[in-house]
C-alpha positions as a printed NumPy array, in Angstrom:
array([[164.93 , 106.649, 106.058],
       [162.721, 109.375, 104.484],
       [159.232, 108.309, 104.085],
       [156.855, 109.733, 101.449],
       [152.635, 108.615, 101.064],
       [151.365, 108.953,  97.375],
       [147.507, 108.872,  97.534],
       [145.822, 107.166,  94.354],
       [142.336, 107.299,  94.991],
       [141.618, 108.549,  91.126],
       [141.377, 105.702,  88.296],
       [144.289, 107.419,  86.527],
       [146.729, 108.033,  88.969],
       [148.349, 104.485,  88.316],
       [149.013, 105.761,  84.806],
       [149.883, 109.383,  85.579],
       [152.176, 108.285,  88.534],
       [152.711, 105.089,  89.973],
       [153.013, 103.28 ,  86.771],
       [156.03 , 105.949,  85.715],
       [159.707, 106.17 ,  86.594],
       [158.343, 108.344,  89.808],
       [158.479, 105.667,  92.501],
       [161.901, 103.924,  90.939],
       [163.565, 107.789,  90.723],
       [162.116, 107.875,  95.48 ],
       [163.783, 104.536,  96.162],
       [166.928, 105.634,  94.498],
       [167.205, 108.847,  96.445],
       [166.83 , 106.159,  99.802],
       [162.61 , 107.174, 100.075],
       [160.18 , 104.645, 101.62 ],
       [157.333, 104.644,  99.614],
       [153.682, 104.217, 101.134],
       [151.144, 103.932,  98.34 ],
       [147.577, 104.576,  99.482],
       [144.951, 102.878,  97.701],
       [140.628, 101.795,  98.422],
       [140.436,  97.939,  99.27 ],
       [139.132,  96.835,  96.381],
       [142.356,  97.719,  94.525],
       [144.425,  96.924,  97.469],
       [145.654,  93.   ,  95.591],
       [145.959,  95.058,  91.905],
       [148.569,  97.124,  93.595],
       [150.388,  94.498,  95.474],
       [150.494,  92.8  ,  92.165],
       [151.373,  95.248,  89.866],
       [153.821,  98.019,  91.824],
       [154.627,  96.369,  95.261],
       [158.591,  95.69 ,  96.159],
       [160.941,  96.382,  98.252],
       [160.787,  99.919,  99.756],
       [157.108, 100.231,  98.45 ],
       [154.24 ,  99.832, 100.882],
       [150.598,  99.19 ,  99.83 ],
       [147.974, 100.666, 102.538],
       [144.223, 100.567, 102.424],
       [142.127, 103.557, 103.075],
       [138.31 , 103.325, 103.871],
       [136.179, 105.303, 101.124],
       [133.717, 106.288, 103.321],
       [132.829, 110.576, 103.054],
       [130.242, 112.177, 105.681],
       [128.224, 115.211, 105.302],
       [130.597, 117.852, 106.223],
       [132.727, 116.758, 103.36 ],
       [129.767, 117.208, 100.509],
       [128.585, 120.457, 102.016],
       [132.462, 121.626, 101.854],
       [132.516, 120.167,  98.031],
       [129.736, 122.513,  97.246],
       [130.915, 125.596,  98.902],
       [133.942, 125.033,  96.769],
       [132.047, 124.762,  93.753],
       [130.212, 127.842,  94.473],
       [133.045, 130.   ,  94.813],
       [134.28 , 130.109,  91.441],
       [131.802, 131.01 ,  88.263],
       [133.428, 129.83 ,  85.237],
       [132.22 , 129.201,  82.167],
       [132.552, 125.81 ,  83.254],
       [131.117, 125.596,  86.054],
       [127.835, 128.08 ,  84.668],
       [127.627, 125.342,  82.084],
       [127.956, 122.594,  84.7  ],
       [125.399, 123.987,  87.416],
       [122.695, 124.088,  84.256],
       [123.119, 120.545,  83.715],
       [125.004, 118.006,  86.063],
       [124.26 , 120.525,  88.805],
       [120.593, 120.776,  87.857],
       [120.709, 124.201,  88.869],
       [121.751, 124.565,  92.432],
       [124.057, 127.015,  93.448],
       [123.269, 129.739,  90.964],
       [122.456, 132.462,  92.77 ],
       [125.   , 131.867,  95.998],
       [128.136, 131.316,  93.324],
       [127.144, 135.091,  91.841],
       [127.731, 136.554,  95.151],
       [130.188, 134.354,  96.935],
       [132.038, 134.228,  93.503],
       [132.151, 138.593,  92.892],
       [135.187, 139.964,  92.76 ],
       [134.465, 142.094,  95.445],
       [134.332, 138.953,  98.011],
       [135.844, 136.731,  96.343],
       [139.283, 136.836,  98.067],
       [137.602, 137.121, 101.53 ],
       [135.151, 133.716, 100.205],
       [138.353, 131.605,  99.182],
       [139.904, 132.372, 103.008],
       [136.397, 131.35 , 104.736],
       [136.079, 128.086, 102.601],
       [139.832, 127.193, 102.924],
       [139.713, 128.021, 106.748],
       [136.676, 126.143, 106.663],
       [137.857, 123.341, 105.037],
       [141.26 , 122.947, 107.67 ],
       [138.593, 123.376, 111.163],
       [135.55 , 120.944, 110.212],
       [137.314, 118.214, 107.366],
       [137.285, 115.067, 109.76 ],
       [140.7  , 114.062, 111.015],
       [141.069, 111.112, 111.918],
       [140.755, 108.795, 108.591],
       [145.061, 108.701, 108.329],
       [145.746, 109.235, 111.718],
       [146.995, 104.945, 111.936],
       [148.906, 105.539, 108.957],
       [150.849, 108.882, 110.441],
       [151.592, 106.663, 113.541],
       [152.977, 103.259, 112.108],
       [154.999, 105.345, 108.936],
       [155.997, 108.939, 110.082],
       [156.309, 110.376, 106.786],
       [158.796, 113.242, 105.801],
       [155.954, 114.162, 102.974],
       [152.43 , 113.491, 101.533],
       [152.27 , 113.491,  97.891],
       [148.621, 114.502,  96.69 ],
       [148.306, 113.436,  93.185],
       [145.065, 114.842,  92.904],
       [143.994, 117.954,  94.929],
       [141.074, 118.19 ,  94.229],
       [139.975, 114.795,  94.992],
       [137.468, 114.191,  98.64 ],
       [139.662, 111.698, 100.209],
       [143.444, 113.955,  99.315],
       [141.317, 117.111, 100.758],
       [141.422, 114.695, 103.697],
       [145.032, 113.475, 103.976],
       [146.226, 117.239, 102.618],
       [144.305, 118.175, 106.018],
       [145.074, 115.645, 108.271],
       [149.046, 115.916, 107.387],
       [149.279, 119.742, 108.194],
       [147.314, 119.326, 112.066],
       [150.528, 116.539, 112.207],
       [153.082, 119.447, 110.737],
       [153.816, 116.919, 107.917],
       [154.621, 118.772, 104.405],
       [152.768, 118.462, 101.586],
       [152.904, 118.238,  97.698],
       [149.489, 118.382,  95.331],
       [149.206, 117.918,  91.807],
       [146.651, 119.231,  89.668],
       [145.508, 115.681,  87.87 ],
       [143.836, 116.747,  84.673],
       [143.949, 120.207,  82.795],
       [140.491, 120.927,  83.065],
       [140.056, 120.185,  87.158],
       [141.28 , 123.797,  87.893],
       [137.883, 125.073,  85.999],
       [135.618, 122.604,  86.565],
       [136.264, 121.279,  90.206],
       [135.722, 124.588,  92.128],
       [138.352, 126.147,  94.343],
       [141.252, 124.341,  95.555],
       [140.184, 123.896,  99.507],
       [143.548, 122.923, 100.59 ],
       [146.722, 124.825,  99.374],
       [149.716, 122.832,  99.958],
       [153.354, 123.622, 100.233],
       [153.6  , 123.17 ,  96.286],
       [151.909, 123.001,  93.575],
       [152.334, 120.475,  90.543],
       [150.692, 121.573,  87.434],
       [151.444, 120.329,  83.811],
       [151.676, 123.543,  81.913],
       [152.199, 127.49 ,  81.658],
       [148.315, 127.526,  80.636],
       [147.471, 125.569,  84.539],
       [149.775, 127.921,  86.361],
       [148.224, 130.99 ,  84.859],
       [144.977, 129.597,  85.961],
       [146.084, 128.275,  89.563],
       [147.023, 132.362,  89.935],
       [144.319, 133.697,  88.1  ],
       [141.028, 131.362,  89.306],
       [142.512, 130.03 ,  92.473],
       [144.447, 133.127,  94.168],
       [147.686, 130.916,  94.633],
       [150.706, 132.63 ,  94.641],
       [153.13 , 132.007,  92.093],
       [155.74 , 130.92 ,  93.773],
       [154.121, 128.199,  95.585],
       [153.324, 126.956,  91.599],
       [155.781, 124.611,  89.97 ],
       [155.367, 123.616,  86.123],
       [156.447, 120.593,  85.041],
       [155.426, 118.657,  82.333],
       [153.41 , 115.95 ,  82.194],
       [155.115, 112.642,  83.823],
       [153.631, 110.271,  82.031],
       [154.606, 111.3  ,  78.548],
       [158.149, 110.737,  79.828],
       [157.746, 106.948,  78.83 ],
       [155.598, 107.917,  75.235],
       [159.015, 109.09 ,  74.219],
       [160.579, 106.126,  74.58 ],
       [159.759, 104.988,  70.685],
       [159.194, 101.803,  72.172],
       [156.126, 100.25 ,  70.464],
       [154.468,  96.933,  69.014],
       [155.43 ,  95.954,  65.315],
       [152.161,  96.196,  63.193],
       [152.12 ,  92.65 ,  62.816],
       [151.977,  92.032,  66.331],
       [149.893,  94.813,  67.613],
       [146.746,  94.096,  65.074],
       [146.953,  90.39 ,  66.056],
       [146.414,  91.787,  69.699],
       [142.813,  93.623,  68.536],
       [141.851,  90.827,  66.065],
       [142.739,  93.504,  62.706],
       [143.97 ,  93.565,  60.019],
       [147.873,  94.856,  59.457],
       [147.32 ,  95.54 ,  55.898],
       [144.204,  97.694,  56.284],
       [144.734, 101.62 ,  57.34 ],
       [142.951, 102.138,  61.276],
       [140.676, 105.338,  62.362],
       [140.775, 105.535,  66.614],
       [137.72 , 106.775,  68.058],
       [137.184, 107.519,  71.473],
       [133.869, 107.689,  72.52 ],
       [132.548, 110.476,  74.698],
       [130.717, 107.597,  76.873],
       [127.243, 107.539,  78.485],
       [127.821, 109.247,  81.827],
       [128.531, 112.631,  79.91 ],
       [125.637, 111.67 ,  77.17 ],
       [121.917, 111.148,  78.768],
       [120.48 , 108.75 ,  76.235],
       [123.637, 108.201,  73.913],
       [123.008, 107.637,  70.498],
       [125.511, 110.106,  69.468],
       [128.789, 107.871,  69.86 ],
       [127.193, 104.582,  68.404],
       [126.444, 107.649,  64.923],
       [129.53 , 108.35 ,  64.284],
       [130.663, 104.697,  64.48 ],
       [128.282, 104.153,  61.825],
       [129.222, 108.027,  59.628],
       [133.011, 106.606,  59.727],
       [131.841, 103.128,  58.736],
       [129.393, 104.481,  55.802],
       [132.834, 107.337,  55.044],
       [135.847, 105.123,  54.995],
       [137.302, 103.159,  52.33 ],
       [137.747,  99.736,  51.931],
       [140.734,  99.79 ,  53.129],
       [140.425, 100.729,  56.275],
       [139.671,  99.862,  60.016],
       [137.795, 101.527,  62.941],
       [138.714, 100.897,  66.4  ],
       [136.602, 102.007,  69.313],
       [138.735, 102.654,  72.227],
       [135.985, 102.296,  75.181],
       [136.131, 104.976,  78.164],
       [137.936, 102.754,  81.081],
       [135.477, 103.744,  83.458],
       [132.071, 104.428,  81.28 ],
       [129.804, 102.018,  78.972],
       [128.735, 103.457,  75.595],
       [125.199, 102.723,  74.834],
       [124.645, 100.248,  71.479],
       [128.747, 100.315,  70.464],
       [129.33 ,  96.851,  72.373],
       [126.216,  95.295,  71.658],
       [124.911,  96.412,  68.037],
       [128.102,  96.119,  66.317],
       [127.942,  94.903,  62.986],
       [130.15 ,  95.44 ,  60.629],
       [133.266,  93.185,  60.513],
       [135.633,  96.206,  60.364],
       [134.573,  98.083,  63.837],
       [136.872,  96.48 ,  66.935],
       [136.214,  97.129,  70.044],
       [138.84 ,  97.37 ,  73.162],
       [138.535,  98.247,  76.662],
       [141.636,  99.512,  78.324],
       [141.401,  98.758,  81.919],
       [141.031,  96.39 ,  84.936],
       [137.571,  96.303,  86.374],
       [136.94 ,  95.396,  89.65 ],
       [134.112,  93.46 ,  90.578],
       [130.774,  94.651,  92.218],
       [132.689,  98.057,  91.497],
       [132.337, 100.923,  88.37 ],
       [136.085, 101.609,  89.509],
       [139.08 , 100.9  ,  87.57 ],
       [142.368, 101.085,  87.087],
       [144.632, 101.784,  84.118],
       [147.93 ,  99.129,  84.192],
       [151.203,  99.955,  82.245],
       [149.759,  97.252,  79.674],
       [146.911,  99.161,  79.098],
       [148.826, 102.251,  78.595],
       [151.125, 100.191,  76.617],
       [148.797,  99.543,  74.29 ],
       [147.68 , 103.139,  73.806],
       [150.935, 103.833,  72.485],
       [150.8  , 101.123,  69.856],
       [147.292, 102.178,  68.929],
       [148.562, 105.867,  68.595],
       [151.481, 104.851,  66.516],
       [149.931, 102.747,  64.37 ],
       [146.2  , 104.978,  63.341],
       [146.433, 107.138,  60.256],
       [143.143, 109.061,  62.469],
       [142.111, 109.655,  65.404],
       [138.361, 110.658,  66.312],
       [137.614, 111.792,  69.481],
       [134.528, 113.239,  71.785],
       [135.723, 115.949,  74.114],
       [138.732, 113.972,  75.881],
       [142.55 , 114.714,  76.552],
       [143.008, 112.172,  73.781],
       [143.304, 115.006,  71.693],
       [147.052, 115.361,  72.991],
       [147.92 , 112.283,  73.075],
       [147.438, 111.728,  69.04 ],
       [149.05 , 115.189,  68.578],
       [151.935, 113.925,  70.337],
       [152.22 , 111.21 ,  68.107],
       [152.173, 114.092,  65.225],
       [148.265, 112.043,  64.094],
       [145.418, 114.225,  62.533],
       [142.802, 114.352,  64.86 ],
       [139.   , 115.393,  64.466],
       [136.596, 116.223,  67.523],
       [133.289, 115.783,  67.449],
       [131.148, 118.83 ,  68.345],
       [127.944, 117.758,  66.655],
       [125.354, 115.171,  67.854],
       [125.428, 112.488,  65.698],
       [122.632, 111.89 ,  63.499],
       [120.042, 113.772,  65.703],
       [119.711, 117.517,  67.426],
       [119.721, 118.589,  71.058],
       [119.348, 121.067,  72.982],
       [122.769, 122.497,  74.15 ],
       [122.282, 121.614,  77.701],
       [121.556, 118.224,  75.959],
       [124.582, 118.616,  73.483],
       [127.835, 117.329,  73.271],
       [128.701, 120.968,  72.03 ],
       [128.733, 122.073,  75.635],
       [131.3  , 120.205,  76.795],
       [133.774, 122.057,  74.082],
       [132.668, 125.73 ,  75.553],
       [134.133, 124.238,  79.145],
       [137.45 , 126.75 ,  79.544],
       [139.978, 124.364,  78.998],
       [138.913, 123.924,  75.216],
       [140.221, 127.176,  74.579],
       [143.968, 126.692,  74.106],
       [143.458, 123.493,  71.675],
       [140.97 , 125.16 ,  69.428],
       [142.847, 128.363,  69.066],
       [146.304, 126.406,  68.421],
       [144.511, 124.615,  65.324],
       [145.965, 121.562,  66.178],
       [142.14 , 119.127,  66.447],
       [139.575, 120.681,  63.714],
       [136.294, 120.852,  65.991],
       [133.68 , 119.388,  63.458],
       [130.375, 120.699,  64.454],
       [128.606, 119.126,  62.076],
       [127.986, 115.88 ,  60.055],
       [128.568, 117.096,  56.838],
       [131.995, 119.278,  58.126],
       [132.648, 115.664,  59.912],
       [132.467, 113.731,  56.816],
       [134.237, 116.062,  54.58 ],
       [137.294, 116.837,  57.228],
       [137.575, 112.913,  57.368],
       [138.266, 112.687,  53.418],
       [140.321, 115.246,  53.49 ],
       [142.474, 113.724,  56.668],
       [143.029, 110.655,  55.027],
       [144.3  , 111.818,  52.174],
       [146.562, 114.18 ,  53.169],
       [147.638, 113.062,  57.017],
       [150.783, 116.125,  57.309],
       [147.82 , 118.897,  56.897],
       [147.552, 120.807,  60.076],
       [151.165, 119.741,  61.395],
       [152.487, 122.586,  62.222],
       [149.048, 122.997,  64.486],
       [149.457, 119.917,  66.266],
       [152.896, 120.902,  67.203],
       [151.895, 124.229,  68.914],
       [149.077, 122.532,  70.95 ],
       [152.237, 120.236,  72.411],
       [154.196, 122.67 ,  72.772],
       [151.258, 124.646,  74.69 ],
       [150.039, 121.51 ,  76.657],
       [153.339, 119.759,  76.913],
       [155.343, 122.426,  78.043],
       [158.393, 120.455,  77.909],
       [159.046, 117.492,  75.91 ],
       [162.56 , 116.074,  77.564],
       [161.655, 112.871,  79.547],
       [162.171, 114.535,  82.954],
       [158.957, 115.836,  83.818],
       [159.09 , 112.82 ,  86.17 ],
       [162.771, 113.807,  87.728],
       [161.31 , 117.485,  88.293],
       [158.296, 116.017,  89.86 ],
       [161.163, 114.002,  92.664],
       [163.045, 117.351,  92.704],
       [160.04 , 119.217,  93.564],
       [159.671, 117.065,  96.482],
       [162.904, 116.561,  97.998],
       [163.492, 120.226,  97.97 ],
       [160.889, 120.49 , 100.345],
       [162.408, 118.024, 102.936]])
């Protein structure tokens, strides 16, 4: 029997992957699956994706120096406009200087070879090593490179001559998270836009890249969904009132944030009568005074995930993501910080705003929530048209009106940023995914 591990040490994984087709689509091809999870989400796992032919294995999350110090040389080696606007603020300014001269073109080829070779001799490993021994796996499945503890197994299964797979989880990592310290056999990325930057920023060669899709949309395509009736019982609304989603940019990216609970209140003071608001919470973030200050009968509040106690983990269950698709499918707007939720309510062909302006107040840029939209990644969506970046209160306001009453403006927009971020639309991004990986065994 061929045995695969599928790390999901990320709160999103058990949307992304284990809560799609993926691990039905290994046991039919005869594949043991070993899902490795932290032991405080060891019972949500059991309960939620364990069966026959799936195991559920606790790893320790426990990092040591050599990992941090390897972290930062990876962040240093790569100065993108991301990561310059990153070291100014979450960074508080370290690394400047070394990332402008281990990061020159000059060295920068010679700098990714040190850190990777690096990376291999002094990442600890012996964290897996039980796991190797009791399993045997044909294949690790990384289903987020860039993650401490997949750097780890990534490592650990090459000194066993075990094959690996990574995937690039989000479409802004490849920017933001420094170089990739690992390279594995192949590379998962979701579009044309994440390969050209796995060549261009990361010095991976092409054909070690593999495009394909994005796995979870598989099941948004289903057209399965809540009838209205049912689904505004679920968040205590109203199904004959119109809804506005916002998704809040949350306080860890916001020091002091009064700039979420602002533009509850602008789309409250904006909106008609007839409509709703409903503030989809950040699964793993609080947002200051949205929870506690709320007022007005027409703002509902939801948040979409299992906590675990003593813990700011969580975990995203096909319910949860179930009921993103009936809140998608049933908003006439959608409002968003900077977040990937921008997709998912073009996918769903909804107008969607972004807010680029802080609230009712002015900040510095370091301070801003405009920074986040000069991060690399932006680039794509606001050239393709398909979110209007409102970066102000009165362009806010007036895009809102003008959303509302004519939902179909911008279409054609929304349909190249799919088509852009997508890359394909067919329901078998998870079957390539498989086929990536059995091709390697």
């Amino acid at each position: 029997m061929k045995t695969i591990f599928i790390t999901t040490f990320h709160s999103f994984i058990s949307r992304n992957i284990i809560g799609t087709p993926i691990i039905d689509l290994f046991l039919g091809e005869g594949f043991r699956v070993v899902i490795l999870v932290f032991p405080k989400k060891e019972q949500f796992f059991i309960e939620k994706y364990g069966r026959d032919g799936v195991a559920i294995e606790t790893v320790p999350r426990e990092l040591i120096y050599r990992d941090a110090i390897l972290r930062y040389l990876a962040l240093f080696a790569m100065n993108t406009r991301s990561l310059k606007i990153k070291r100014k603020t979450e960074m508080r300014g370290s690394g400047v200087w070394l990332s402008l001269v281990i990061s020159h073109w000059s060295l920068r080829s010679l700098s990714y070879k040190v850190i990777r070779l690096l990376s291999y001799w002094l990442t600890p490993k012996n964290k897996f090593s039980s796991l190797f021994e009791k399993y045997k796996p044909n294949i690790v499945f990384s289903t987020d490179i860039q993650n401490e503890n997949d750097v780890r197994m990534l490592v650990e299964a090459k000194s066993w001559g075990i094959k690996t797979v990574g995937m690039v989880r989000a479409w802004d990592n490849l920017a933001t998270k420094g170089l990739i310290r690992f390279v594995p056999d192949k590379l998962i990325v979701h579009n044309e836009i994440m390969k050209g930057e796995a060549l261009a920023l990361q010095g991976i060669p092409a054909e070690w890249v593999k495009v394909v899709g994005i796995p979870h949309y598989d099941h948004y395509l289903s057209g399965k969904h809540s009838s209205r009736e049912e689904f505004f019982r679920k968040i205590g609304g109203d199904a004959k009132r119109k809804l506005v989603l916002f998704a809040p940019t949350g306080d860890r990216y916001l020091a002091n944030n009064t700039i979420d609970k602002d533009i509850v209140d602008i789309l409250d003071k904006t909106l008609p009568e007839n409509f709703q608001i409903l503030v989809r919470l950040p699964p793993t973030d609080k947002v200051n005074g949205i929870e506690e200050e709320n007022t007005s009968e027409r703002v509902l509040v939801v948040r979409p995930s299992k906590r675990f106690k003593g813990s700011r983990t969580a975990e995203i269950s096909c319910e949860d993501d179930e009921h993103l698709i009936d809140t998608l499918f049933h908003s006439d707007l959608v409002v968003s910080g900077p977040s990937t939720m921008c997709v998912d309510a073009a996918l769903f062909d909804k107008p969607i705003i972004l807010t680029a302006f802080d609230g009712m107040g002015e900040r510095s840029y370091y301070e801003s929530i405009r920074r986040y939209f000069d991060y690399n990644h932006w680039d794509a969506i606001k050239k393709s048209g398909g979110a209007y970046l409102a970066e102000n209160k009165e362009a806010f306001v007036a895009k809102v009106k003008e959303y509302i009453g004519n939902p179909a403006l911008d279409k054609e927009c929304r349909r190249k940023l799919i088509e852009e971020q997508t890359w394909k639309l067919d329901g078998k991004a998870c079957e390539r995914v498989v086929e990536v990986i059995k091709l390697l065994i």
